[in-house]
N, C-alpha and C positions, 0 to 999 in steps of 0.2 A: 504494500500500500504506500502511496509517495503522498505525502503532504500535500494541501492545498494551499494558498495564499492565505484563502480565508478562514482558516481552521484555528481556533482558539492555543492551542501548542504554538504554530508557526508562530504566534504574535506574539508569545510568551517571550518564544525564544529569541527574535528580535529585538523586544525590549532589553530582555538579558544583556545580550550584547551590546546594544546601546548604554546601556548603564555601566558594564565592565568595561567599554571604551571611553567614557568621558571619565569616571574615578582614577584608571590609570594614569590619562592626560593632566590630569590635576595634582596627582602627584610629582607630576616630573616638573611644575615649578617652580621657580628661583624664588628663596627668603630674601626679601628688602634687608639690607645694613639699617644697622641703628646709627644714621648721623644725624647730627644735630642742628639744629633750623638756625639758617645762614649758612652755612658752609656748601661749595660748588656740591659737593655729593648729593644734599640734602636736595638741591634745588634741581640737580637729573632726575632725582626720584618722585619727586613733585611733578616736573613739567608735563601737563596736559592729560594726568590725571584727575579724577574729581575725588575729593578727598573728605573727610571731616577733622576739625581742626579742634581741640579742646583747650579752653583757654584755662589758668591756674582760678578763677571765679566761677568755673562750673560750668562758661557757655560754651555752646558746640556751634561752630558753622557749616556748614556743608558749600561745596561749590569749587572751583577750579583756578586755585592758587598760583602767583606766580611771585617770587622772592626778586623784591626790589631794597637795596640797604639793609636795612635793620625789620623789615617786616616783612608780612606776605601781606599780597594785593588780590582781593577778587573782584573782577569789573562785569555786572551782567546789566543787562538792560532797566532794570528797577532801582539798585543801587550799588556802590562801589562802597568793599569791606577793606579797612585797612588793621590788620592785627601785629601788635610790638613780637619779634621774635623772643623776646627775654618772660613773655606773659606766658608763651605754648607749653604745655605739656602732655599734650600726646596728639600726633597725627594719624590716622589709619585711611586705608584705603577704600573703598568705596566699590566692592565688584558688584557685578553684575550677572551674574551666575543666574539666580533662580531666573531671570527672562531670558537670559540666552539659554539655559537648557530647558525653557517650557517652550520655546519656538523650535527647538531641535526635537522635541521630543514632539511638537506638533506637525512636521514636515513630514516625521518619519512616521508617526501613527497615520497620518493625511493621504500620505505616499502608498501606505501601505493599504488604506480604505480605498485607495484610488486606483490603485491593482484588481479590489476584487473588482471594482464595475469596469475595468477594462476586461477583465477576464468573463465576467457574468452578460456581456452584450445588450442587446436592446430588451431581452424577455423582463429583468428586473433592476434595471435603473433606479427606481424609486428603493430596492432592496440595500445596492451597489451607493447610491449616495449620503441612506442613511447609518451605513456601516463608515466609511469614510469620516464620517461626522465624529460614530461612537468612536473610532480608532485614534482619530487625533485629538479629541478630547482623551484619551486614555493617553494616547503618547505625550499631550501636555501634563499633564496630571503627576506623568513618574517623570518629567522632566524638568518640573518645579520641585518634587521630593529629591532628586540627585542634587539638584541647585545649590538646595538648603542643606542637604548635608554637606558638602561641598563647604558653603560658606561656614559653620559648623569645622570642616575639619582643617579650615587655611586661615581660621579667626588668630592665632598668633602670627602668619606669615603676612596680614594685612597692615598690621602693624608698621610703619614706618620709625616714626622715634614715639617715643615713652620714655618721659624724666624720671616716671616712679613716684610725682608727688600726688599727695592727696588732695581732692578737690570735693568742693562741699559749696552747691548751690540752694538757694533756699527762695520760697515766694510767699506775699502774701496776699490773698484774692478774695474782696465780699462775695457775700452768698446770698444772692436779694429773687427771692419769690414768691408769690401767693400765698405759699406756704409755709415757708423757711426763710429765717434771717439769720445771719453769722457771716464766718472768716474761717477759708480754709489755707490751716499753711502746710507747705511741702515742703522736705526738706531730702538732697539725692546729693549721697557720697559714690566716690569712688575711692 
């Protein structure tokens, strides 16, 4: 008996291998140097990355830095962020992982719904394109789960520099409703 395209095993076993081929690929990459914000190193490993940037007061920026002087610069269309290099204490990187593996994993489940209706003809189209449907919604599915664990298993390699200090941001916000009045405060170490 030889497999069909469309047989529940075949898909299995493609996913398989879709998942065994992108974990490997992720393994094979390069740990960022710990250098420190201003120095040429620091500013290779930044450039045209998007990154998040934590300041020693708690706040986080997100967005696509570029080391001028004694700070980093980020210019978007809304506003321009200017941050003192001597405030940073930890920069990390920003992947992209769970979208780019739920579009791989929707191409290929897609790809693979798109075979059966190539292969099933004009008798069941309506069969052929709601399998397509289910397959890449299944191929995105494990393709957002590889993502995350992915992100999950490269969370120290995202890492660029880490000073190691402690940061401690704090708020405080009314509570004003119908029903409830007060202040809630927050308070987020690292």
């Amino acid at each position: 008996m030889t497999p069909k395209i469309g047989t529940w095993p075949t898909a299995v076993l493609v996913c398989a291998v879709l998942v065994a081929g992108l974990t490997t690929s992720a393994q094979a990459q390069a740990t960022a140097q710990n250098s420190r914000p201003g120095t040429p190193e620091f500013a290779k490993q930044i450039d045209g990355k998007h990154v998040t940037v934590t300041l020693a007061d708690g706040r986080d920026y997100d967005g696509r830095f570029v080391i001028e002087g004694q700070s980093m610069i980020s210019r978007s269309q809304h506003a321009t962020v200017t941050l003192p290099v001597d405030q940073i204490v930890r920069v990390e990187k920003n992947p992209r992982r769970i979208r780019l593996h739920a579009l791989i994993g929707l191409s290929v489940g897609g790809g693979l719904g798109a075979a059966v209706l190539v292969g099933c003809g004009r008798d069941c189209v309506a069969l052929g394109l709601g399998l397509a449907g289910f397959y890449g919604g299944v191929g995105a599915a494990i393709g957002t789960g590889v993502g995350a664990i992915l992100n999950s298993a490269n969370k120290e390699r995202d890492v660029i520099y880490d000073s190691n200090r402690r940061t401690v941001a704090w708020s405080v916000a009314p509570i004003l409703s119908r029903t409830q009045r007060g202040v809630a405060f927050t308070v987020r170490w690292r």
